[in-house]
DSSP file (Angstrom, degrees, kcal/mol; ACC not computed):
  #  RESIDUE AA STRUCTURE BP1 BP2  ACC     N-H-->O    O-->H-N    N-H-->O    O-->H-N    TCO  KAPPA ALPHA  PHI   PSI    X-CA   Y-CA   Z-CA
    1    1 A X              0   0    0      0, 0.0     2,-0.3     0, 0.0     0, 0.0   0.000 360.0 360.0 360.0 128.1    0.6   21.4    9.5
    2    2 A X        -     0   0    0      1,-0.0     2,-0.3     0, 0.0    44,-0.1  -0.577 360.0-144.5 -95.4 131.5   -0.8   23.8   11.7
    3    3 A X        -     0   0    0     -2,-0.3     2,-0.2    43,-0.0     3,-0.1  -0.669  14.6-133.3-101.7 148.2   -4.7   23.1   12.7
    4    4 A X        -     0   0    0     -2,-0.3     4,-0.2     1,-0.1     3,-0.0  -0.641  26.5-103.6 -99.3 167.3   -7.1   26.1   13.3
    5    5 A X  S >> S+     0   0    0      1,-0.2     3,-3.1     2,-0.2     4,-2.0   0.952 112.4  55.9 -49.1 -89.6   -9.4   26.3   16.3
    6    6 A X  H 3> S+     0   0    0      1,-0.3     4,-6.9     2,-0.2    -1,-0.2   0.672 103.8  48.3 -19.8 -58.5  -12.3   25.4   14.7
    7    7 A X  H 34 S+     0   0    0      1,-0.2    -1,-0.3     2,-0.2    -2,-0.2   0.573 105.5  57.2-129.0  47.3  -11.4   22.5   13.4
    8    8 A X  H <> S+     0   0    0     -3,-3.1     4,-2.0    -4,-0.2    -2,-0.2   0.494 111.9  47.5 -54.3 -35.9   -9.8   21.0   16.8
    9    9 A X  H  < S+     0   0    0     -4,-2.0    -2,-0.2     1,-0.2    -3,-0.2   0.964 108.7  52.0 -73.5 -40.7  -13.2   21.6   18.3
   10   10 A X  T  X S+     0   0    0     -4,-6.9     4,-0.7     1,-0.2    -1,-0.2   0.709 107.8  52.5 -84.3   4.1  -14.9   20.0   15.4
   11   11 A X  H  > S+     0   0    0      1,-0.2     4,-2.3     2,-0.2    -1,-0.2   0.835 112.0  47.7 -82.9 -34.1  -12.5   16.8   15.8
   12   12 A X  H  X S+     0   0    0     -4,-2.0     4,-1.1     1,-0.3    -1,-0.2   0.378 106.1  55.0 -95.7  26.6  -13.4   16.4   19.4
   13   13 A X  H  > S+     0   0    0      2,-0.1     4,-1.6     3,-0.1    -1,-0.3   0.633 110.8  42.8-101.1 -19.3  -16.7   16.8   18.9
   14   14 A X  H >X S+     0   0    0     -4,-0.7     3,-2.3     2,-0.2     4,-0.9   0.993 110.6  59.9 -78.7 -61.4  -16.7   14.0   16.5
   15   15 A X  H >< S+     0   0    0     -4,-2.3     3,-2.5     1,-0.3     4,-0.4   0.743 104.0  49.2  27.7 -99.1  -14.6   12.4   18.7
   16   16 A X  H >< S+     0   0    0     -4,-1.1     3,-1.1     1,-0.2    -1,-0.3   0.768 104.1  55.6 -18.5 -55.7  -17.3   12.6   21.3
   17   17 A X  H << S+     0   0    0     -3,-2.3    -1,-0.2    -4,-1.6    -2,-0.2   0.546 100.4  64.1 -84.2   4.5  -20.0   11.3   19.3
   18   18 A X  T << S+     0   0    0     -3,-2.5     7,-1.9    -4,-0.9     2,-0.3   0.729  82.2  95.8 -71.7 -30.2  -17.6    8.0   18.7
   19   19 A X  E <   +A   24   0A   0     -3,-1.1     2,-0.3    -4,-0.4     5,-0.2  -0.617  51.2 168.3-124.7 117.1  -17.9    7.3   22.2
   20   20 A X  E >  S-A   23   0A   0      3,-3.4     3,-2.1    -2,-0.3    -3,-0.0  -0.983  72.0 -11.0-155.6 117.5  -20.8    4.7   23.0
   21   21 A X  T 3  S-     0   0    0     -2,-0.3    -1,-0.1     1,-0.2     3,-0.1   0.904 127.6 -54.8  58.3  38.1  -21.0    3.2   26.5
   22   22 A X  T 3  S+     0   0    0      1,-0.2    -1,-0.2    68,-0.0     2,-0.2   0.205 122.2  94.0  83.2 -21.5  -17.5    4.5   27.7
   23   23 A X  E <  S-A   20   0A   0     -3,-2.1    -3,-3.4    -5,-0.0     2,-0.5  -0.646  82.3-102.4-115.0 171.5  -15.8    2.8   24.6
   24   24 A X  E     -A   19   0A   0     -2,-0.2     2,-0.7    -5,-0.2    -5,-0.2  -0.701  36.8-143.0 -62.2 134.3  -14.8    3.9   21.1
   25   25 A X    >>  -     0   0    0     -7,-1.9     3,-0.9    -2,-0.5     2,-0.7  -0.764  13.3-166.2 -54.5  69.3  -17.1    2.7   18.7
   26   26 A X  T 34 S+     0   0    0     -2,-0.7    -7,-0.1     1,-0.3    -1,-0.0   0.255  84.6  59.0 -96.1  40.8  -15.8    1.7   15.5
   27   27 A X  T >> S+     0   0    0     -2,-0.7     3,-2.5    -9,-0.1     4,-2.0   0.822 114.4  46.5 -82.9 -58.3  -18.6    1.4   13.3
   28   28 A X  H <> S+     0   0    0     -3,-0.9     4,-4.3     1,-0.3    -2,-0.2   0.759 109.1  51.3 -39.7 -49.1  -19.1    5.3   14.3
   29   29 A X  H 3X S+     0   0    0     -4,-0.6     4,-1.4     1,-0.3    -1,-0.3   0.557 109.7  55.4 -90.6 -11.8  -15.5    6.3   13.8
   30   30 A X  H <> S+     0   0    0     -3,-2.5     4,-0.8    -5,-0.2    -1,-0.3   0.802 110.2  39.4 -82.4 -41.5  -15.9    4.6   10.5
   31   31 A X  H >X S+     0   0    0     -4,-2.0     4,-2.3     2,-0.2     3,-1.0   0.910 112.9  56.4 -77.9 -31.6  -18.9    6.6    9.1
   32   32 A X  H 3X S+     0   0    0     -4,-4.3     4,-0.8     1,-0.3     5,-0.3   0.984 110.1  48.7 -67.7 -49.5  -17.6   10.0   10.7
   33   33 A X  H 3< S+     0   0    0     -4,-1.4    -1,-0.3     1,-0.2    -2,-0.2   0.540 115.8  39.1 -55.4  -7.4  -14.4    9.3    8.6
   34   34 A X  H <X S+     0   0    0     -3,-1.0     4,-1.9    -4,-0.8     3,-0.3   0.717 120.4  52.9-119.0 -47.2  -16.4    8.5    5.2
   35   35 A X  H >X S+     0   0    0     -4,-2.3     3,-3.8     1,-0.3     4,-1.3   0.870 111.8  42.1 -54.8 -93.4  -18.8   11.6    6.3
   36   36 A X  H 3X S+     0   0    0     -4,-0.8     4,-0.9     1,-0.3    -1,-0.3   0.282 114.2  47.9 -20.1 -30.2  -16.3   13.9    6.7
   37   37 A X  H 34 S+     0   0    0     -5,-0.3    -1,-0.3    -3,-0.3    -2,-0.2   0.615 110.9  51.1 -96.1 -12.5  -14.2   13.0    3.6
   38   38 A X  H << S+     0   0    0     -3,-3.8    -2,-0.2    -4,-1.9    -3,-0.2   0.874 119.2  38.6 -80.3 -34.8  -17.4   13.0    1.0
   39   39 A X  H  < S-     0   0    0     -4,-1.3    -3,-0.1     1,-0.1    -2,-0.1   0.981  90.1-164.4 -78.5 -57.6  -18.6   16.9    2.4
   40   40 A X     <  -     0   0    0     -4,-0.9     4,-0.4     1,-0.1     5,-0.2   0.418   9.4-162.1  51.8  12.0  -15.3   17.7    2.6
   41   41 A X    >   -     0   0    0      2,-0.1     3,-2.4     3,-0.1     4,-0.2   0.261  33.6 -67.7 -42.6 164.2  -15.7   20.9    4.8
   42   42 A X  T 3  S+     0   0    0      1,-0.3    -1,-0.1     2,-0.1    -2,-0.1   0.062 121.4  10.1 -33.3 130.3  -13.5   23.6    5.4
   43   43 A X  T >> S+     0   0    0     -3,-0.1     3,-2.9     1,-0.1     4,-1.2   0.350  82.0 139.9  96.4 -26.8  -10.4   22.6    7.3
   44   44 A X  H X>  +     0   0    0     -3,-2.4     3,-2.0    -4,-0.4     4,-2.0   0.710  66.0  56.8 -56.1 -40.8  -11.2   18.8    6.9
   45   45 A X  H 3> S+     0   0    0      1,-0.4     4,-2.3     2,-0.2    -1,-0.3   0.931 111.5  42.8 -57.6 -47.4   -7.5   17.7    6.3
   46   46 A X  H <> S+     0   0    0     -3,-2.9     4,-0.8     1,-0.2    -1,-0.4   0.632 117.5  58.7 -83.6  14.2   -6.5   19.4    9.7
   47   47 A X  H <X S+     0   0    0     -3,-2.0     4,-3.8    -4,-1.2    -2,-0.2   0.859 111.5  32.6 -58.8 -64.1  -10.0   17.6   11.0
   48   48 A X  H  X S+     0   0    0     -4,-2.0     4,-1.9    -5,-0.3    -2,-0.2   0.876 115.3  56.9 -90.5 -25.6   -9.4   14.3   10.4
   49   49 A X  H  < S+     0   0    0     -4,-2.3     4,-0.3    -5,-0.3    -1,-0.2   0.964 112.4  47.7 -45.7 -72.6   -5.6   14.7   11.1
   50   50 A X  H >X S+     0   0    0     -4,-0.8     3,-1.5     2,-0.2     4,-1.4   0.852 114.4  44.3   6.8 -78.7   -7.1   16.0   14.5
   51   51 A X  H 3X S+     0   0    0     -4,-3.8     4,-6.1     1,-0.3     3,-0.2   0.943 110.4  56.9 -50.4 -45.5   -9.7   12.7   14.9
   52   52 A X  H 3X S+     0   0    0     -4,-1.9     4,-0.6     1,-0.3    -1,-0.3   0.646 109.4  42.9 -85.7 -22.0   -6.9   10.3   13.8
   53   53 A X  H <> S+     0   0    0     -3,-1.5     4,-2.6    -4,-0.3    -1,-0.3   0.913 115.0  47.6 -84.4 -28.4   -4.7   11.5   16.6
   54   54 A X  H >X S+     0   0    0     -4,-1.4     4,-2.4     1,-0.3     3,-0.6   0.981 122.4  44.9 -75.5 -66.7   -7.9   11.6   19.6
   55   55 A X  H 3X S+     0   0    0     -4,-6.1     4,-0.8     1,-0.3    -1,-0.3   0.647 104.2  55.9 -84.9   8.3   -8.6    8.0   18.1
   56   56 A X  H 3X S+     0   0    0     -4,-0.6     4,-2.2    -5,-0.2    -2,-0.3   0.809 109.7  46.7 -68.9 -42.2   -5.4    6.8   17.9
   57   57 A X  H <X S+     0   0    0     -4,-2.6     4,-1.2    -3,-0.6    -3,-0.2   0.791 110.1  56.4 -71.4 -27.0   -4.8    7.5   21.9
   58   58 A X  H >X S+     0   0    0     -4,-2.4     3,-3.6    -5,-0.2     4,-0.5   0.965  99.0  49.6 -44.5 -86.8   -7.8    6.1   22.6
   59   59 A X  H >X S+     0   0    0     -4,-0.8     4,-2.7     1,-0.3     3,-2.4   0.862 115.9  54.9 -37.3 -56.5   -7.3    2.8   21.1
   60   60 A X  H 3< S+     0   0    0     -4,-2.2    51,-1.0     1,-0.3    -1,-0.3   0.879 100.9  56.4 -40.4 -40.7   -3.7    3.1   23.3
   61   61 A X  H << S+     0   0    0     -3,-3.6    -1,-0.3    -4,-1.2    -2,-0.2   0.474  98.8  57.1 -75.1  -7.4   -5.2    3.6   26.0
   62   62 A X  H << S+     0   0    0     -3,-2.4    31,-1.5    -4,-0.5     2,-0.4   0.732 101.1  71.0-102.4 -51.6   -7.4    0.3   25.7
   63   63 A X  E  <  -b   93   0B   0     -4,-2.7    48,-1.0    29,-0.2     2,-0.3  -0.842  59.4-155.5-124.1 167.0   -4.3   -2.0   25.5
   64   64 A X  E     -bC  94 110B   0     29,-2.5    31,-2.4    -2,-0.4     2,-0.9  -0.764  12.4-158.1 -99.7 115.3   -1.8   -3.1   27.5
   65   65 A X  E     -bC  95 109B   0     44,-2.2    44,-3.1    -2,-0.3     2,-0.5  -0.722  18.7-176.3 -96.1 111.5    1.7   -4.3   25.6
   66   66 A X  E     -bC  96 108B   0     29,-2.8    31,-2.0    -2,-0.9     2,-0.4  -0.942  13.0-175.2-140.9 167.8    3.8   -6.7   27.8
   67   67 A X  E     -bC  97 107B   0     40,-1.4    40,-3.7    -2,-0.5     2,-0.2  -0.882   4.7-178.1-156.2 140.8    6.8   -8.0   27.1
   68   68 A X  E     -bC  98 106B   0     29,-2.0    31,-2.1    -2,-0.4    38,-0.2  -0.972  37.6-121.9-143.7 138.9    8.6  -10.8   29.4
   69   69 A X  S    S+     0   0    0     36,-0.8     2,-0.3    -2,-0.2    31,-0.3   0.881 102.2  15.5 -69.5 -12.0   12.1  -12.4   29.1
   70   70 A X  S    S-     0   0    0     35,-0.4    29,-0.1    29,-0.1    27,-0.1  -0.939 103.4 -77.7-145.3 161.9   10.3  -15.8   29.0
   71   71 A X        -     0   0    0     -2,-0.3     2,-0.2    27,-0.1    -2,-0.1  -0.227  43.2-136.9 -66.8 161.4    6.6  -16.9   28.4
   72   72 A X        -     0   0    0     -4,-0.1     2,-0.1     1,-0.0    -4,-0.0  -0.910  31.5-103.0-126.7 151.2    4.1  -16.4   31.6
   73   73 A X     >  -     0   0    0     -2,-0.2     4,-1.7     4,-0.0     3,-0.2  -0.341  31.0-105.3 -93.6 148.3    1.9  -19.0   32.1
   74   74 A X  H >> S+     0   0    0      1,-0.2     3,-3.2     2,-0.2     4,-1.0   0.885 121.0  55.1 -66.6 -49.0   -1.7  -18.4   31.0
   75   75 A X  H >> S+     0   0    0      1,-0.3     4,-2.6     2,-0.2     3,-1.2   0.696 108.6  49.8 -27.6 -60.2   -2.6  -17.9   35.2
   76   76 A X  H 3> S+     0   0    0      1,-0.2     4,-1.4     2,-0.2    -1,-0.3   0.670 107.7  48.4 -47.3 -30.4   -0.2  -15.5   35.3
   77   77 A X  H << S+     0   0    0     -3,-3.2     4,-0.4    -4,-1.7    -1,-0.2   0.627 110.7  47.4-114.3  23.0   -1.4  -13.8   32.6
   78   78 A X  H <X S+     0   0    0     -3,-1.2     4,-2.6    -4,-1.0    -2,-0.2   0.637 115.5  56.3 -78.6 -26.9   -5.6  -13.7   33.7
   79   79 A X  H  X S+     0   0    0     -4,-2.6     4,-2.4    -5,-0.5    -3,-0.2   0.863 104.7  41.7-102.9 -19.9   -3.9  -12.6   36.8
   80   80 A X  H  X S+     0   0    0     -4,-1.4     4,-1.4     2,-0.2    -1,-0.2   0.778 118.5  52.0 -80.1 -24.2   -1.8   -9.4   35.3
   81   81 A X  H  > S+     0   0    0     -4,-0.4     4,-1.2     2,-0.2    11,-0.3   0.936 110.1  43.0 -70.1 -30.8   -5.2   -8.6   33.2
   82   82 A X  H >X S+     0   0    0     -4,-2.6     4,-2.5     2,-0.1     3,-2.1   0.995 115.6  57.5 -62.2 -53.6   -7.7   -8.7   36.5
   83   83 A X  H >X S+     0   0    0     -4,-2.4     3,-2.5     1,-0.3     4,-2.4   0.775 114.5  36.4 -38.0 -81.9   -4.4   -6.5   38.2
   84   84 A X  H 3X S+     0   0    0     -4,-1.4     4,-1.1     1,-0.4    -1,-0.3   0.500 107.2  62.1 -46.9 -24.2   -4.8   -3.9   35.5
   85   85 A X  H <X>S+     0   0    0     -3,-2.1     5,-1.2    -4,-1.2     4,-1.1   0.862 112.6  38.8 -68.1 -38.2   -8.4   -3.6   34.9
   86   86 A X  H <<5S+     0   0    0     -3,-2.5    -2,-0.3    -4,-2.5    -1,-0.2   0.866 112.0  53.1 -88.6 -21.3   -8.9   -2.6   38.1
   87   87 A X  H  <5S+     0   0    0     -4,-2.4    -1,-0.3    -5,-0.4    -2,-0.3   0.912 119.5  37.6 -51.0 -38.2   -6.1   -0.7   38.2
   88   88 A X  H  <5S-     0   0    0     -4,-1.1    -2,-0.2    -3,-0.3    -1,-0.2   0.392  98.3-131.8-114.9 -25.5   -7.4    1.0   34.9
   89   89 A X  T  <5S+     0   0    0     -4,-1.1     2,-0.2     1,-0.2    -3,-0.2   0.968  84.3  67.6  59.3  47.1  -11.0    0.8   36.1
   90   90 A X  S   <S-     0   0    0     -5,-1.2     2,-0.4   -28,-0.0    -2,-0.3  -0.766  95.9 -79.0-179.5 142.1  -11.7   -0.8   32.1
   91   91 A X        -     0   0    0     -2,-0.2     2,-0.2    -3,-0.1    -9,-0.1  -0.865  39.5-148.2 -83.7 144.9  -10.8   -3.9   30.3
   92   92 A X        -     0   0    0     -2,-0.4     2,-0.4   -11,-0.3   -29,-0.2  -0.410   9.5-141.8-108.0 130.5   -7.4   -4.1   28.8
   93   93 A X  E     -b   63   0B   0    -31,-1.5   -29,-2.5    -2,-0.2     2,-0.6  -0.940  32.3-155.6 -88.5 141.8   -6.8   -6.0   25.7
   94   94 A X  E     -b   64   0B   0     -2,-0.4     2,-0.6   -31,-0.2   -29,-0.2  -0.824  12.1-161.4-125.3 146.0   -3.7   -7.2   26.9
   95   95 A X  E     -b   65   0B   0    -31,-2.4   -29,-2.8    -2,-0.6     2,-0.3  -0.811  12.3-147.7-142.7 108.3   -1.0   -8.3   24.3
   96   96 A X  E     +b   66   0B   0     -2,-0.6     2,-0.3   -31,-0.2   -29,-0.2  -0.703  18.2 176.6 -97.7 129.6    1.8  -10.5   25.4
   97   97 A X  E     -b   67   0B   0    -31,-2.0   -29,-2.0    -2,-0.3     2,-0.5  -0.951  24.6-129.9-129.2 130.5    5.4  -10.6   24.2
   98   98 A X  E     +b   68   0B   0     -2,-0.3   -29,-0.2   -31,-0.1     3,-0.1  -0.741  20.6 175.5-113.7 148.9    8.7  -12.2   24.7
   99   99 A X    >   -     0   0    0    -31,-2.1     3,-3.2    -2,-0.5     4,-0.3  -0.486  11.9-176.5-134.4  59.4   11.8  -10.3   25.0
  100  100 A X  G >  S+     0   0    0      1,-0.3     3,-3.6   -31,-0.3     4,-0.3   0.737  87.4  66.0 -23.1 -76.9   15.0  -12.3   25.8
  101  101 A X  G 3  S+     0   0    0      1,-0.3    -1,-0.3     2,-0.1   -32,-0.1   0.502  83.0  70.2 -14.0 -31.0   16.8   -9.0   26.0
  102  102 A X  G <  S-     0   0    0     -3,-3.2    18,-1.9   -34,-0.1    -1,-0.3   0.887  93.5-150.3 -79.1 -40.2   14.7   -7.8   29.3
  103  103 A X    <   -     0   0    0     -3,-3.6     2,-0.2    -4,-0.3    -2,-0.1   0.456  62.7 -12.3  87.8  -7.5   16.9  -10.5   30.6
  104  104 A X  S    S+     0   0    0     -4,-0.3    15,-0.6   -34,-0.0     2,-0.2  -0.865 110.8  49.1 159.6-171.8   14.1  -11.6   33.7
  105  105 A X  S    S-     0   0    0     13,-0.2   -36,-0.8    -2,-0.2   -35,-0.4  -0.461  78.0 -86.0  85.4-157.1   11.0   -9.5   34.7
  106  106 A X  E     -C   68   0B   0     11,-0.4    11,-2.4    -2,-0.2     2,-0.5  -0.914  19.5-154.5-172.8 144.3    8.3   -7.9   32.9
  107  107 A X  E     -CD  67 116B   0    -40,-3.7   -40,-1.4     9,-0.2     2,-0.6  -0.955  18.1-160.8-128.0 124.6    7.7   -4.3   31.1
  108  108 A X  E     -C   66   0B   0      7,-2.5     2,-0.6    -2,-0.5     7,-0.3  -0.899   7.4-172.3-117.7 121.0    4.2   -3.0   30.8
  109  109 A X  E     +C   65   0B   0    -44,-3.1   -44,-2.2    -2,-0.6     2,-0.8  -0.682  11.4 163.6-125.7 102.8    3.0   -0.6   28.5
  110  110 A X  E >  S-CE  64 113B   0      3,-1.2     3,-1.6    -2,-0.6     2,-0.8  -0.820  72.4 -41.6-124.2 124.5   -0.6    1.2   28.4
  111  111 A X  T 3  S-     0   0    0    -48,-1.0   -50,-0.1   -51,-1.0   -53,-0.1  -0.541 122.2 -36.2  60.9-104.1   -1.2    4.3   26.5
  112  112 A X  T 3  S+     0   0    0     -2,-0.8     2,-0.4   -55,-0.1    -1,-0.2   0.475 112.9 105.4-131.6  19.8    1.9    6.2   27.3
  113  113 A X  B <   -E  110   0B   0     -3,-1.6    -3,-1.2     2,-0.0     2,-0.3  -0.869  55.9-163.2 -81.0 139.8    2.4    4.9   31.5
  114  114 A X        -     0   0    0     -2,-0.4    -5,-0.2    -5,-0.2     2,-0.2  -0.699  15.8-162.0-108.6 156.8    5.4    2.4   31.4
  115  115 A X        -     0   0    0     -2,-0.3    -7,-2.5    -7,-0.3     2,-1.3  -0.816   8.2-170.4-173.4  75.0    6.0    0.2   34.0
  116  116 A X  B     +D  107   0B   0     -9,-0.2    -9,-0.2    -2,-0.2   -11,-0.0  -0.723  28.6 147.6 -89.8 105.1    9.8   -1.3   33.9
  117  117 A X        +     0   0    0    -11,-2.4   -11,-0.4    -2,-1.3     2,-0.3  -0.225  34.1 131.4-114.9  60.9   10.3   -4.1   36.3
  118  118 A X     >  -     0   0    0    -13,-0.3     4,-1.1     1,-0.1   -13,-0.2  -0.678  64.8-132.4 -98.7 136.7   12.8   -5.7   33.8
  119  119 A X  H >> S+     0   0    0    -15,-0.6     4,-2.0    -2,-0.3     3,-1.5   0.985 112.5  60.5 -59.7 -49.5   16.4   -6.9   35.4
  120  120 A X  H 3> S+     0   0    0    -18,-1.9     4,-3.2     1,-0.3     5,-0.2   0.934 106.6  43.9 -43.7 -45.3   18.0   -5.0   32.1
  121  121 A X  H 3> S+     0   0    0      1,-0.2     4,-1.3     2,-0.2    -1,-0.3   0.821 114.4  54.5 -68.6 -16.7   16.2   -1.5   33.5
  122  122 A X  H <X S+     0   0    0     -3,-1.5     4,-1.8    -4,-1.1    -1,-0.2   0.643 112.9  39.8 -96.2 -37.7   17.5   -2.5   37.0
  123  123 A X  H  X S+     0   0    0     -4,-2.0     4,-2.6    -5,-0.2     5,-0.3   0.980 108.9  54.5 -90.0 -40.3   20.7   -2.8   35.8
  124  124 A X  H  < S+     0   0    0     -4,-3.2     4,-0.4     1,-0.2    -2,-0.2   0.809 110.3  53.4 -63.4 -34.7   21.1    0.1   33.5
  125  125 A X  H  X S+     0   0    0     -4,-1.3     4,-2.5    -5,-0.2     3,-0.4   0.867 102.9  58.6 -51.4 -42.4   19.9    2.2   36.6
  126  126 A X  H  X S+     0   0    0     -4,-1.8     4,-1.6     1,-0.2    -2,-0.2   0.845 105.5  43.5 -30.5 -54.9   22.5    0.8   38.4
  127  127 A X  H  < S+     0   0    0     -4,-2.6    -1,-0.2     1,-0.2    -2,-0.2   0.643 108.7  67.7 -83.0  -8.3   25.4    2.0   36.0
  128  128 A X  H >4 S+     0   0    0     -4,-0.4     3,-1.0    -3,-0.4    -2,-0.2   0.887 105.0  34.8 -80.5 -59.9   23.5    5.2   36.1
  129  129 A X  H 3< S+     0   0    0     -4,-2.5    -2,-0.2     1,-0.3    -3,-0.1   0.965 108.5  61.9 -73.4 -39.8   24.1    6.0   39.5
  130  130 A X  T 3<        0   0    0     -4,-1.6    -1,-0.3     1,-0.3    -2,-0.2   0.317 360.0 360.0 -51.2  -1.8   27.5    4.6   39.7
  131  131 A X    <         0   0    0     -3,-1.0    -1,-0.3     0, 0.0    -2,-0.1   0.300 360.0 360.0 -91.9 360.0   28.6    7.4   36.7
C-alpha cells in the first residue's frame, strides 16, 4: 500500500510525541493509536501503518537478542549488558538464548547491527573463501 506524504509526516509526528525522556512511551503510543482509530482522519490506515513501523524499530532498537551455544553465567551476562549500554549509549533489555547450532561463541543482535562471533559463522566464512 502506498502511503501519501502527509500522512508519513503525520506518523512521525505522532511518533515524536511518543517519545518521553529519550524512551518510547507506551501509555502514549497507546492513546495515539485509540485517538487516531476513533477520528479516523484521512489517510489513517497508511498512518498507523506508518506509526506501527517507527514503533516497531524503536522497540528493536531497545533490545538486544543473544543467542550462545551454551548458557553464560549470570556475570557474564551483567558484563555483555554494561558492554552494550555503553556501547549503545541506553539500556538494553537484553534477552538471552541458547543455540546448540552456533556450535561455541555468541551472536548479538540489536535493531538490525548483528554481531556474529559464533564458531558456525567462522566456519561458514571459511568454506566461503576456499570456493
Amino acid at each position: 500500500m502506498k502511503i501519501t506524504k502527509e500522512a508519513r509526516r503525520t506518523s512521525r509526528q505522532l511518533f515524536r510525541a511518543c517519545i518521553a525522556g529519550g524512551k518510547l512511551d507506551e501509555s502514549r503510543v497507546r492513546t495515539v493509536v485509540n485517538t487516531v482509530a476513533k477520528s479516523k482522519p484521512r489517510g489513517y490506515i497508511g498512518i498507523l501503518d506508518a506509526f506501527s513501523r517507527l514503533v516497531s524499530n524503536e522497540v528493536d532498537r531497545q533490545r538486544a537478542l543473544v543467542e550462545s551455544a551454551t548458557a553464560l553465567t549470570s556475570a557474564t551476562q551483567s558484563e555483555l549488558q554494561a558492554s552494550l549500554s555503553k556501547k549503545y549509549n541506553r539500556t538494553l533489555s537484553l534477552e538471552f538464548s541458547v543455540n546448540p547450532d552456533l556450535l561455541g561463541g555468541i551472536r548479538v543482535k540489536v535493531g538490525s547491527d548483528v554481531w556474529d562471533g559464533s564458531v558456525k559463522a567462522r566456519l561458514e566464512a571459511l568454506k566461503a573463501s576456499l570456493s
